[in-house]
C-alpha positions as a Markdown table, in Angstrom:
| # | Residue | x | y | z |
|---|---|---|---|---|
| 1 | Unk | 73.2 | 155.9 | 26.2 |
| 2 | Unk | 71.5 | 152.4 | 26.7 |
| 3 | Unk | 73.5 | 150.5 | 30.1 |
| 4 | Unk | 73.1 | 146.7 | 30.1 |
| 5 | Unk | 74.5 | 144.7 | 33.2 |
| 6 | Unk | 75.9 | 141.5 | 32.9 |
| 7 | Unk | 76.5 | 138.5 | 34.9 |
| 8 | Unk | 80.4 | 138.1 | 34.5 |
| 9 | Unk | 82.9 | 134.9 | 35.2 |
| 10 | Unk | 81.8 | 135.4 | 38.5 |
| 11 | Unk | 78.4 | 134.5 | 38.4 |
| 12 | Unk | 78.8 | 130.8 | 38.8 |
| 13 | Unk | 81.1 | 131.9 | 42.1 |
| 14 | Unk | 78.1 | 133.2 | 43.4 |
| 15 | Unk | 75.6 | 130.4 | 43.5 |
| 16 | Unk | 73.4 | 129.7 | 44.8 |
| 17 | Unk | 72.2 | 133.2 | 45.0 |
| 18 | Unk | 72.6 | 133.6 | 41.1 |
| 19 | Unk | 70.2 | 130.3 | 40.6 |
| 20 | Unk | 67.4 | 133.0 | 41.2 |
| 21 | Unk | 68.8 | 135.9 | 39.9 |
| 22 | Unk | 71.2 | 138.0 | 38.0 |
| 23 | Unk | 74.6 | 139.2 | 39.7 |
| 24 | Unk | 73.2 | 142.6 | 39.6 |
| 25 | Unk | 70.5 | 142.0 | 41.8 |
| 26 | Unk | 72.6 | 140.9 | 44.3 |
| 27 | Unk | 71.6 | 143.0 | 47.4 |
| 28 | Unk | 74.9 | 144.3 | 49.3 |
| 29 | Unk | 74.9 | 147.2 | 51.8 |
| 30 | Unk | 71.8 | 149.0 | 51.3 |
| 31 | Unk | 70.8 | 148.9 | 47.5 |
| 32 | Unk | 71.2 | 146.1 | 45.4 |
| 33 | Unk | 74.4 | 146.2 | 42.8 |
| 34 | Unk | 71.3 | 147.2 | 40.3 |
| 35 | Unk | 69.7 | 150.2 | 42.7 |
| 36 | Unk | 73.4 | 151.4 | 42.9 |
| 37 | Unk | 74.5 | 151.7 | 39.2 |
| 38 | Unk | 70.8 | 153.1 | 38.1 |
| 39 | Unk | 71.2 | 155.9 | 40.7 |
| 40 | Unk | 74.7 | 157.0 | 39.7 |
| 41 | Unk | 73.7 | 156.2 | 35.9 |
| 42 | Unk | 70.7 | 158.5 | 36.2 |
| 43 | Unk | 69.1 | 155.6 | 33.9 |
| 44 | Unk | 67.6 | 152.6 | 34.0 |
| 45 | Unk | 69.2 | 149.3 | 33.3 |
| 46 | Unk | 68.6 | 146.2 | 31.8 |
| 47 | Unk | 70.6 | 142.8 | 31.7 |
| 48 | Unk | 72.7 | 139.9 | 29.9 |
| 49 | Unk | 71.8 | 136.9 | 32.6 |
| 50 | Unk | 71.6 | 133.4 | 32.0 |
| 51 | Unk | 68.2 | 132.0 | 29.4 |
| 52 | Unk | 66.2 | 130.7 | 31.7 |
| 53 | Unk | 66.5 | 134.0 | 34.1 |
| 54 | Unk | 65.9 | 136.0 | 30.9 |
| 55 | Unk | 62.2 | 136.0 | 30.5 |
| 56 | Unk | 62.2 | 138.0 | 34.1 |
| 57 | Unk | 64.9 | 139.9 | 33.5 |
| 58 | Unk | 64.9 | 140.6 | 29.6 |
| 59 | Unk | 67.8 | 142.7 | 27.8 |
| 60 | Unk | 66.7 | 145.8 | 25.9 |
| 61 | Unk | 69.7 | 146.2 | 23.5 |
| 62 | Unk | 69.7 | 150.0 | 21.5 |
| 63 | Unk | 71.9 | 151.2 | 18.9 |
| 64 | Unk | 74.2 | 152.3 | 20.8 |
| 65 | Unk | 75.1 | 150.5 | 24.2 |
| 66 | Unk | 77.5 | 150.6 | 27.2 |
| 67 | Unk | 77.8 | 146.9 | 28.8 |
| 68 | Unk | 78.8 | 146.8 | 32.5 |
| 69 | Unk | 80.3 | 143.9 | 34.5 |
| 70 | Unk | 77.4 | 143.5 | 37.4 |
| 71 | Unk | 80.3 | 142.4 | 39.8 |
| 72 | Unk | 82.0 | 145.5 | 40.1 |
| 73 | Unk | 79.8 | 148.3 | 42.3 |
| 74 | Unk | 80.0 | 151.9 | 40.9 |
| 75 | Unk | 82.1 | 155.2 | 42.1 |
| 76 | Unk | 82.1 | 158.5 | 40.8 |
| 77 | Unk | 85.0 | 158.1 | 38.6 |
| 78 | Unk | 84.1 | 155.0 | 37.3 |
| 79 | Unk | 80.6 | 156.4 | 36.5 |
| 80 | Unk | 82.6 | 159.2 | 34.6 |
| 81 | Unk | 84.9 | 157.2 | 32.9 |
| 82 | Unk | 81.8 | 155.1 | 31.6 |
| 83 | Unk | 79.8 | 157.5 | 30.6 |
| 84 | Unk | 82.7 | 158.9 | 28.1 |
| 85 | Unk | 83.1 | 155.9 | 26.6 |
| 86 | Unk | 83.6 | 155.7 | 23.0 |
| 87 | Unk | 83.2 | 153.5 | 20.0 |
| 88 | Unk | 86.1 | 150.4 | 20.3 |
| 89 | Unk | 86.7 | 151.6 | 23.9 |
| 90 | Unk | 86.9 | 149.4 | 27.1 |
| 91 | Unk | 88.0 | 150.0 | 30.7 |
| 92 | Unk | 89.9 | 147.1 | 32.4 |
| 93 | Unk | 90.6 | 146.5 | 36.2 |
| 94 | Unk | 94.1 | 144.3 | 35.5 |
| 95 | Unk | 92.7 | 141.6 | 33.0 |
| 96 | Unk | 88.6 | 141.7 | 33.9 |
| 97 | Unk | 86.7 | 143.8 | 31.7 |
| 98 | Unk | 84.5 | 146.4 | 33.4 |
| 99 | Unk | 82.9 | 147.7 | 30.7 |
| 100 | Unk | 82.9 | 148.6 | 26.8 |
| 101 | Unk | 81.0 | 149.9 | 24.3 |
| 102 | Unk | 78.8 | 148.3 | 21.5 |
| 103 | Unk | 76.8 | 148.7 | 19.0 |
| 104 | Unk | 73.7 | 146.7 | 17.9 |
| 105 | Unk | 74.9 | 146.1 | 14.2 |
| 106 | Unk | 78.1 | 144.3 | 16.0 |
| 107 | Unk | 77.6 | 140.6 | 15.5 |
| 108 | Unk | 80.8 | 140.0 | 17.2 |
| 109 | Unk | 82.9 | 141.4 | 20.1 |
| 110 | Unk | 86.2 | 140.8 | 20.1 |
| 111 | Unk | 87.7 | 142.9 | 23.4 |
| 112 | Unk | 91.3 | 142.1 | 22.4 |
| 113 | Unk | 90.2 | 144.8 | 19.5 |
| 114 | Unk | 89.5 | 147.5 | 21.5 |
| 115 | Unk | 91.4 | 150.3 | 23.1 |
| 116 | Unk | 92.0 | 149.5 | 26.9 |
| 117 | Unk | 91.9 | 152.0 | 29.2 |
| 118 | Unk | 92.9 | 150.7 | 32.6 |
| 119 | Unk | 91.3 | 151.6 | 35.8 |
| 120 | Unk | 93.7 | 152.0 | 38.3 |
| 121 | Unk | 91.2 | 153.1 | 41.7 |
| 122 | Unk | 90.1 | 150.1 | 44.0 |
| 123 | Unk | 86.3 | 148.8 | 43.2 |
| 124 | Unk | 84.0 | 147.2 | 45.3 |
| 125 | Unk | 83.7 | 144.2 | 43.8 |
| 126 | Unk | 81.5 | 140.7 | 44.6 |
| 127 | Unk | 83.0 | 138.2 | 43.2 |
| 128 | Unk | 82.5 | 135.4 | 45.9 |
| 129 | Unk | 79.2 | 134.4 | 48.4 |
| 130 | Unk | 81.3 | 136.1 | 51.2 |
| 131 | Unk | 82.4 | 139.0 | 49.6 |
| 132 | Unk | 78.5 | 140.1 | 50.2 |
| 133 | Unk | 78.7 | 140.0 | 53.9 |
| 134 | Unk | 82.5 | 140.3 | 54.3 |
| 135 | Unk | 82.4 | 143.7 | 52.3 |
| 136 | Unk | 79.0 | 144.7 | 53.7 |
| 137 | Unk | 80.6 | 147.7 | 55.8 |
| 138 | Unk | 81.9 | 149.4 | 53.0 |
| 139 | Unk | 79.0 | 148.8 | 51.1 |
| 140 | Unk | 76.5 | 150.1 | 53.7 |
| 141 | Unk | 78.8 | 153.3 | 54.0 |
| 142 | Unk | 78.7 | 154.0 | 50.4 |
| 143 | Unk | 74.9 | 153.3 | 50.2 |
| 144 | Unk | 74.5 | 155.6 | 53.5 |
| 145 | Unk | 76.2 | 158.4 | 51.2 |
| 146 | Unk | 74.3 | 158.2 | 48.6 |
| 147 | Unk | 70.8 | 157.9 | 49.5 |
| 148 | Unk | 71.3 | 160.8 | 52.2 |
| 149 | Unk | 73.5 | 163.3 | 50.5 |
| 150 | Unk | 71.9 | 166.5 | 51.3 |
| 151 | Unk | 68.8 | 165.4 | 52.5 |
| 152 | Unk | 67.8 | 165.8 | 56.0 |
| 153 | Unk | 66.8 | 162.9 | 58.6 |
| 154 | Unk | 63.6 | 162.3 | 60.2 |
| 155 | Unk | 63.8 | 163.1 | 63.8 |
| 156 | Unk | 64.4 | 160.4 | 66.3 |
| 157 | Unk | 62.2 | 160.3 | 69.0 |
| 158 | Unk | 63.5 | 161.1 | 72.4 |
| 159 | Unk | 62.6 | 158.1 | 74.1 |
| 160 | Unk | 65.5 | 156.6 | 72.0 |
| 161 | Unk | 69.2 | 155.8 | 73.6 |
| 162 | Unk | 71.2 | 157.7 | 70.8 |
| 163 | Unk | 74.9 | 157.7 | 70.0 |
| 164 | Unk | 76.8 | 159.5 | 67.0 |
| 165 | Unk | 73.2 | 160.4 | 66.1 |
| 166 | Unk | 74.9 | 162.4 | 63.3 |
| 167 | Unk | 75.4 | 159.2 | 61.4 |
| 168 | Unk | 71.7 | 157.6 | 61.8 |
| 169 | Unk | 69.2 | 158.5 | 59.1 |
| 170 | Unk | 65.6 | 157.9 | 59.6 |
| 171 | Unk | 63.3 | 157.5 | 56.1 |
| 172 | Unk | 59.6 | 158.7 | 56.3 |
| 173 | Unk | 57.6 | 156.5 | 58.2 |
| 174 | Unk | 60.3 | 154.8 | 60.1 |
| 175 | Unk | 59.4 | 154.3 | 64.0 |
| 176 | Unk | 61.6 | 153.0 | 66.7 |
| 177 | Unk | 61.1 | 153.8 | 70.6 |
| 178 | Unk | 63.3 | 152.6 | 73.4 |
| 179 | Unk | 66.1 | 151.2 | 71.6 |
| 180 | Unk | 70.0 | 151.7 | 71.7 |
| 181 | Unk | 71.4 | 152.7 | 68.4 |
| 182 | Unk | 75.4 | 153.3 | 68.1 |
| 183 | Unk | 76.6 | 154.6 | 65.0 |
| 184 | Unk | 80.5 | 155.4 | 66.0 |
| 185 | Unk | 81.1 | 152.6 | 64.4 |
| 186 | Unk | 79.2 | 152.8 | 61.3 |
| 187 | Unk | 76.4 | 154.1 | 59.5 |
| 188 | Unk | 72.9 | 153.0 | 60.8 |
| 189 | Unk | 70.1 | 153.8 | 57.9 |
| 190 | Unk | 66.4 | 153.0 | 58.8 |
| 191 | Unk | 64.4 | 152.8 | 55.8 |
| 192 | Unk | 60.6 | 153.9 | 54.7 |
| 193 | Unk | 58.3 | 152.2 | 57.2 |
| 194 | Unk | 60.3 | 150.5 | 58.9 |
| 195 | Unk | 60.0 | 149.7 | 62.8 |
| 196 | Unk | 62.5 | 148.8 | 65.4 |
| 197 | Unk | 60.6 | 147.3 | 68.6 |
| 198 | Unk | 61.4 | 148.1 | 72.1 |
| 199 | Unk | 64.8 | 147.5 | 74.1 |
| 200 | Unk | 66.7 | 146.8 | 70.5 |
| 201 | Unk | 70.3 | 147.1 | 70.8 |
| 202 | Unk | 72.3 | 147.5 | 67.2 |
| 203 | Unk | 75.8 | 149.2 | 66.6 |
| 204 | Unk | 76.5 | 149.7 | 62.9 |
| 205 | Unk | 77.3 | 149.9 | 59.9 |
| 206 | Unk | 73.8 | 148.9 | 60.1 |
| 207 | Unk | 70.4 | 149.0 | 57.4 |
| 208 | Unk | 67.0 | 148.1 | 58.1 |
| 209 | Unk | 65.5 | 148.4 | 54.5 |
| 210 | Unk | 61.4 | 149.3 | 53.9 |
| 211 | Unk | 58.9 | 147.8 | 55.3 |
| 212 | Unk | 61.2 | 145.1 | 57.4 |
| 213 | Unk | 60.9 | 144.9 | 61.4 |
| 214 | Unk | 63.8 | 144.4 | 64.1 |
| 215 | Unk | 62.0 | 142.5 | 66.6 |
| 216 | Unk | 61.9 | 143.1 | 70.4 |
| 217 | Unk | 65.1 | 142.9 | 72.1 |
| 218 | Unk | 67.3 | 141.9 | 69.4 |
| 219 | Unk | 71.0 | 142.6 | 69.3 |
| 220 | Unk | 72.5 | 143.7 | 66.2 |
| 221 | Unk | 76.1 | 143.9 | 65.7 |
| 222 | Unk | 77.2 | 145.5 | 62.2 |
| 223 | Unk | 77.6 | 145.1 | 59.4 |
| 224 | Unk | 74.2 | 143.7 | 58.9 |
| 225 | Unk | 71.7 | 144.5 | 56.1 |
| 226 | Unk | 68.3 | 143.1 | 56.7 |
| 227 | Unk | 66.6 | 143.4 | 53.6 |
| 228 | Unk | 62.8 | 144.9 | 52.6 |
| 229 | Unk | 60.2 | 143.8 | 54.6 |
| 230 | Unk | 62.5 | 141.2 | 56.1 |
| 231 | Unk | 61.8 | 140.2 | 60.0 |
| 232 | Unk | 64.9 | 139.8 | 62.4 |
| 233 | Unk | 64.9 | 139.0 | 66.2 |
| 234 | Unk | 67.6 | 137.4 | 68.6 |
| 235 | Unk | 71.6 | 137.8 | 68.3 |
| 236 | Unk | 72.8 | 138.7 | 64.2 |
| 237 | Unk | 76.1 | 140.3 | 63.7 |
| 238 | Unk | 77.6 | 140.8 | 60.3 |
| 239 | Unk | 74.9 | 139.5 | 58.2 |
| 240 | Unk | 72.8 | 140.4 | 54.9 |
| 241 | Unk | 69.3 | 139.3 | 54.5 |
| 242 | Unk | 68.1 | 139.6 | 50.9 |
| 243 | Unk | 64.5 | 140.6 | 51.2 |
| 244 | Unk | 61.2 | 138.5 | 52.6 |
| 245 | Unk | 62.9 | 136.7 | 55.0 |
| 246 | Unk | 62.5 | 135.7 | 58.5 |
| 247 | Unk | 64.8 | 135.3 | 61.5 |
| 248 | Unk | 61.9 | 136.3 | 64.0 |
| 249 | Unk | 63.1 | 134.4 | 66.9 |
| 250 | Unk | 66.1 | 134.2 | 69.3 |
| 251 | Unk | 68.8 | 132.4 | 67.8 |
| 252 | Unk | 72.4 | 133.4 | 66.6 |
| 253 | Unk | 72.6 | 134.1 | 62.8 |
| 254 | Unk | 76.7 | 135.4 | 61.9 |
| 255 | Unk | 78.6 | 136.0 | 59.1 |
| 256 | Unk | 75.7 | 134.8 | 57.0 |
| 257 | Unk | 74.0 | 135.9 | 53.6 |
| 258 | Unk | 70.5 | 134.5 | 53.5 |
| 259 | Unk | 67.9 | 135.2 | 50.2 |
| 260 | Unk | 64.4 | 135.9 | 49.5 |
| 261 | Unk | 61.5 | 134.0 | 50.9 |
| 262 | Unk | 63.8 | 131.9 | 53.8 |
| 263 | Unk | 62.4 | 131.4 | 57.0 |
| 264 | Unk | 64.9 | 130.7 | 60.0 |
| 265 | Unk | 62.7 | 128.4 | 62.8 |
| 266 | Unk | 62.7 | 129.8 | 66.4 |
| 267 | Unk | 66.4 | 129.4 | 68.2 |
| 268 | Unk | 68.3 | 128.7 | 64.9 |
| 269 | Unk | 71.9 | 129.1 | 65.4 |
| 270 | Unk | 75.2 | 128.7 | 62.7 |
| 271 | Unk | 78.4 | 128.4 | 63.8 |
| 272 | Unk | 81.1 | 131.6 | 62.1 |
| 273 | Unk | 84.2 | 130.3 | 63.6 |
| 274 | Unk | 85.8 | 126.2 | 64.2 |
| 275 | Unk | 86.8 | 125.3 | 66.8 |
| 276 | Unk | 90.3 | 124.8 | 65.9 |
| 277 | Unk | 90.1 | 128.6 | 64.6 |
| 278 | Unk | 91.2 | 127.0 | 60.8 |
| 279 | Unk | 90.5 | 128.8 | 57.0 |
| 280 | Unk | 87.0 | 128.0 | 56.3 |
| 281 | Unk | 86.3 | 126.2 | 53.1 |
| 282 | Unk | 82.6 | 126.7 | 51.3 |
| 283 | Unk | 81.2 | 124.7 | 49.0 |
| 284 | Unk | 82.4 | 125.5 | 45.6 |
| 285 | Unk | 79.3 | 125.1 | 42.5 |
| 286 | Unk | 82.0 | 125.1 | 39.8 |
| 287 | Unk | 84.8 | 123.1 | 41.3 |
| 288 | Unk | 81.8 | 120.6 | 43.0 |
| 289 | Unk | 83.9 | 120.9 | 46.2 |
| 290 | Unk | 85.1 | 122.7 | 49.1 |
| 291 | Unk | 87.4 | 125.4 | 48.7 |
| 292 | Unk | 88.9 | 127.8 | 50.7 |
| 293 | Unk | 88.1 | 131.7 | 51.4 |
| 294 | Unk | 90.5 | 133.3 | 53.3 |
| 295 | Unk | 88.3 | 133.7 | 56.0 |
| 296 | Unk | 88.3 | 132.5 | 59.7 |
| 297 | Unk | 84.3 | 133.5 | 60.9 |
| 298 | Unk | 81.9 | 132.1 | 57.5 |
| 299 | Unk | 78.4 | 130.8 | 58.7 |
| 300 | Unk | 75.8 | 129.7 | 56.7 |
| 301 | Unk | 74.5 | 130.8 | 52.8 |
| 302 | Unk | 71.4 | 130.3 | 52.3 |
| 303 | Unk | 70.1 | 130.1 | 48.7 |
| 304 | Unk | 65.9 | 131.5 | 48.0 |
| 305 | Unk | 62.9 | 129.7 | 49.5 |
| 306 | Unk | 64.8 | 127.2 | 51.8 |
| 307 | Unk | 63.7 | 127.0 | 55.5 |
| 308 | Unk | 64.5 | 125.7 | 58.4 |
| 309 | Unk | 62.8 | 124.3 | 61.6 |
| 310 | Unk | 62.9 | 125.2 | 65.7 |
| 311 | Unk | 66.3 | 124.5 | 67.3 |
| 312 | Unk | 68.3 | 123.8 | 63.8 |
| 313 | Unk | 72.1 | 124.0 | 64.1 |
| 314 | Unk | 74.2 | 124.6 | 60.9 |
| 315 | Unk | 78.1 | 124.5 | 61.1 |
| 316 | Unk | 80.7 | 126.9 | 60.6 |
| 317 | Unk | 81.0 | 127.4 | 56.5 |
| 318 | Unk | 77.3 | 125.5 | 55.6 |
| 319 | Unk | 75.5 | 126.1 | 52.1 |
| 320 | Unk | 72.4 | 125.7 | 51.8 |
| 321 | Unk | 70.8 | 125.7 | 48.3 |
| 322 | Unk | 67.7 | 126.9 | 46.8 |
| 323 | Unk | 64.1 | 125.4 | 48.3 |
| 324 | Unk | 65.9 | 123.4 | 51.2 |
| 325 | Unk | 63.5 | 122.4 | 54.0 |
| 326 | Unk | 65.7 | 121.3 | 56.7 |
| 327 | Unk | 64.9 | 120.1 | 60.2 |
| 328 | Unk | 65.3 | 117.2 | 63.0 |
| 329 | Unk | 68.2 | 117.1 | 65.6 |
| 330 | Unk | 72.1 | 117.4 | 65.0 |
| 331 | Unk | 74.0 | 119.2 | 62.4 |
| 332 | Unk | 73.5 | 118.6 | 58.7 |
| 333 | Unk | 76.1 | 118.1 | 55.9 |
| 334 | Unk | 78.3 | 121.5 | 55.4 |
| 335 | Unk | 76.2 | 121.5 | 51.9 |
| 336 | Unk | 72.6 | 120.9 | 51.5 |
| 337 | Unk | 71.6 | 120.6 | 47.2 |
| 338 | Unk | 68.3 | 122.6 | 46.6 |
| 339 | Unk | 65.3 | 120.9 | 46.8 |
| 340 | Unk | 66.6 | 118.7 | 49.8 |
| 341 | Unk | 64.2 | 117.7 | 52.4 |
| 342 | Unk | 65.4 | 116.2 | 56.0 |
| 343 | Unk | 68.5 | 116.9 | 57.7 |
| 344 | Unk | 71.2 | 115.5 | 60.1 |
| 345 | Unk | 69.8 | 111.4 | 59.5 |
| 346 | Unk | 69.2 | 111.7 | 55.2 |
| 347 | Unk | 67.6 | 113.6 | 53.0 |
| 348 | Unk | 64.8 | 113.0 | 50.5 |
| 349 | Unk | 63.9 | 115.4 | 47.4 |
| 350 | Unk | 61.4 | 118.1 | 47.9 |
| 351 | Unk | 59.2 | 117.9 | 44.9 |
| 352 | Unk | 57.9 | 120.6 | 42.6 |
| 353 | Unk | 54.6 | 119.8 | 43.5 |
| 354 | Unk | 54.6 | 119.9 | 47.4 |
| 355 | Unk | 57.6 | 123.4 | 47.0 |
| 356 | Unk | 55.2 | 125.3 | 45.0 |
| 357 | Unk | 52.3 | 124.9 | 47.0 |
| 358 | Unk | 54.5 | 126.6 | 49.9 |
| 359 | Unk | 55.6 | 129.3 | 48.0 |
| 360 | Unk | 52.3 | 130.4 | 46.5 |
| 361 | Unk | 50.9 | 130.8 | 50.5 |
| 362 | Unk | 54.3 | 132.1 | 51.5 |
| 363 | Unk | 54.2 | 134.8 | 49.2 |
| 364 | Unk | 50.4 | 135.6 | 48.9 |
| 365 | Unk | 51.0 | 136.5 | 52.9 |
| 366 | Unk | 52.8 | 139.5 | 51.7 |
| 367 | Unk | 50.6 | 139.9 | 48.8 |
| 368 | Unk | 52.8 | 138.9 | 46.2 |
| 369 | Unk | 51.8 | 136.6 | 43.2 |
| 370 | Unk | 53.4 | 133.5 | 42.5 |
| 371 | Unk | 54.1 | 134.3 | 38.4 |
| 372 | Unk | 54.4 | 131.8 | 35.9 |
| 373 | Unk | 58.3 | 133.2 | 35.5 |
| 374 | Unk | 59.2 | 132.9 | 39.0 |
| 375 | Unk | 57.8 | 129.1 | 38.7 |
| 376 | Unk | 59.1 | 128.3 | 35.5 |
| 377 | Unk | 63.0 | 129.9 | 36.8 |
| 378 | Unk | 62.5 | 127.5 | 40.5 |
| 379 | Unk | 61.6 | 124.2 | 37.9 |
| 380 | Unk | 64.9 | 125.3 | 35.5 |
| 381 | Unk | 66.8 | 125.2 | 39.0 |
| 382 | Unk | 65.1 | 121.7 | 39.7 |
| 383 | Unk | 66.4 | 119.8 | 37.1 |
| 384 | Unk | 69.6 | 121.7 | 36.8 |
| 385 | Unk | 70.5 | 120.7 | 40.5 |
| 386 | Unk | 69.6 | 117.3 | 40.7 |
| 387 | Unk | 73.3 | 115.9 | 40.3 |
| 388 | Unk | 73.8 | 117.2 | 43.5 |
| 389 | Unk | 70.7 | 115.7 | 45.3 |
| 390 | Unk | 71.5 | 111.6 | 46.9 |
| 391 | Unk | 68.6 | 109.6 | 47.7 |
């Protein structure tokens, strides 16, 4: 069977990480919502996105084809359920389609055809920019189970302070000495190559994905997921780093997402909770306000390839879009379009030109090729985002 992933009514709730990528590529506890469906698939996946992501991330549609709602994260049963599927079949969580089946010679689907077959089990589901660090946990524990099931840890070396080692798993090439790791609460997964530096302290659920570094002397309170070769130092607690990103510096990141290619400038801090302890409200893309989330501790969201200078401070519930470059004394606005440049006293547009020029070093540090599909998706977002942007 053929699996395609697509985006959902939820992708537009989860801007601005969606600007730069499909839903399923979303990175939440360990794997992305991609990695997690391929492994319990046993197949490779492709995807329905938006046009201008399509180039990069292409669909491959077959005869016959099982389409999967990217929001909702995989279990067993659902797996099962899916893979049974039959022609005119469709499984429903209460009115939101998790998946059907199609056919290629279909030039029309028409859902309220099919025969619903209701799944009754909770889901993780991401349907919101919080629900990526505020499910985190869960998601770390469910990652933890499936990438170690019957597979044996590395050993830890001695010189490590070690409790609930039962729960730690340590990936080939992995190396940490002298640090505290305390996995009664949670999980705590080091991946391939990793390395956590000396005098470390991190309680899970926590993951440290390949080829990313915990700096020395960090503090780590889970859930946190720091992304492949990722860099994080100073004071983070229930946070998820994408991938290629730095925090290397003291500073306090909290309940915060932040994406690919971001850089955090030494003794950045966010604010998770107001001071009058109220409901946080986040800047809503489809709504072009502020709405609420249910949460009291919400920090920042930080969209791809936006960066921040030394001693910036964002406030409690801040988004920051995609190929920000933010700096200068006091607190900017609570949402910062992409492409801004400035902070706290104004903000001026960060051309094309003068982005690109950052993100072709940026990423050739880490060997990694500025494509023509990658450009021509960060130009789309350009234009698409300039409503936002005020001279």
């Amino acid at each position: 069977m053929n699996y395609i992933l697509f985006d959902g009514p939820s992708r537009n709730q989860l801007l601005p990480f969606t600007y730069t990528r499909p839903v399923a590529d979303i990175r939440v506890g360990i794997l992305t919502i991609r990695e997690k469906w391929e492994r319990f698939l046993q197949a490779t996946t492709t995807t329905v996105t938006e046009d201008y992501l399509a180039d990069k991330w292409p669909m491959v549609e077959l005869e016959e084809n099982v389409m999967i709602n990217a929001s909702f994260c995989p279990s067993e049963l659902l797996v099962s359920k899916i893979q049974d599927l039959k022609e005119n079949q469709a499984i429903f969580k209460a009115e939101e389609v998790i998946a059907f089946y199609t056919k290629e010679s279909q030039e029309e689907i028409d859902l309220s055809t099919y025969e619903a077959i209701e799944f009754e089990q909770d889901l993780l589901t991401i349907e919101h920019t919080w629900d990526i660090f505020a499910k985190n946990g869960e998601a770390i524990t469910h990652d933890f189970e499936l990438l170690t099931k019957e597979r044996t840890s590395q050993p830890i070396p001695k010189s490590n302070n070690i409790i609930a080692g039962e729960n730690i798993f340590l990936e080939a090439g992995a190396t940490l000495e002298f640090v505290t790791l305390n996995a009664s609460s949670g999980p705590i997964y080091i991946g391939a190559d990793a390395e956590i530096m000396e005098g470390s302290v991190i309680r899970g659920p926590f993951a440290l994905c390949e080829h990313a570094t915990v700096k020395l002397a960090s503090k780590i309170y889970g859930p946190t997921t720091v992304g492949p070769h990722s860099k994080v130092g100073g004071e983070v607690n229930n946070s998820v780093i994408f991938g290629y990103s730095n925090k290397g510096h003291d500073g306090f990141l909290g309940n915060s997402v932040i994406g690919e290619w971001c850089n955090l400038g030494a003794d950045t801090n966010n604010s998770n909770l107001k001071n009058n302890y109220a409901e946080v409200r986040l800047w809503d893309y489809e709504t072009e306000g502020f709405a609420k989330t249910g949460l009291q501790f919400c920090g920042l969201m930080m969209g791809d390839h936006s960066k921040c200078g030394i001693n910036t401070m964002f406030n409690t519930g801040t988004v920051v879009g995609v190929m920000a470059n933010i700096f200068g004394s006091g607190f900017p606005r609570n949402f910062v379009p992409s492409y801004s440049w400035g902070g706290s006293s104004g903000f001026t547009t960060y051309l094309t030109k003068k982005a690109f020029e950052v993100v072709e070093v940026v990423m050739s540090r880490r060997n990694m090729v500025f494509s023509a599909q990658d450009k021509a998706i960060l130009e789309f977002v350009f234009e698409a985002t300039k409503r936002y942007r005020r001279e």
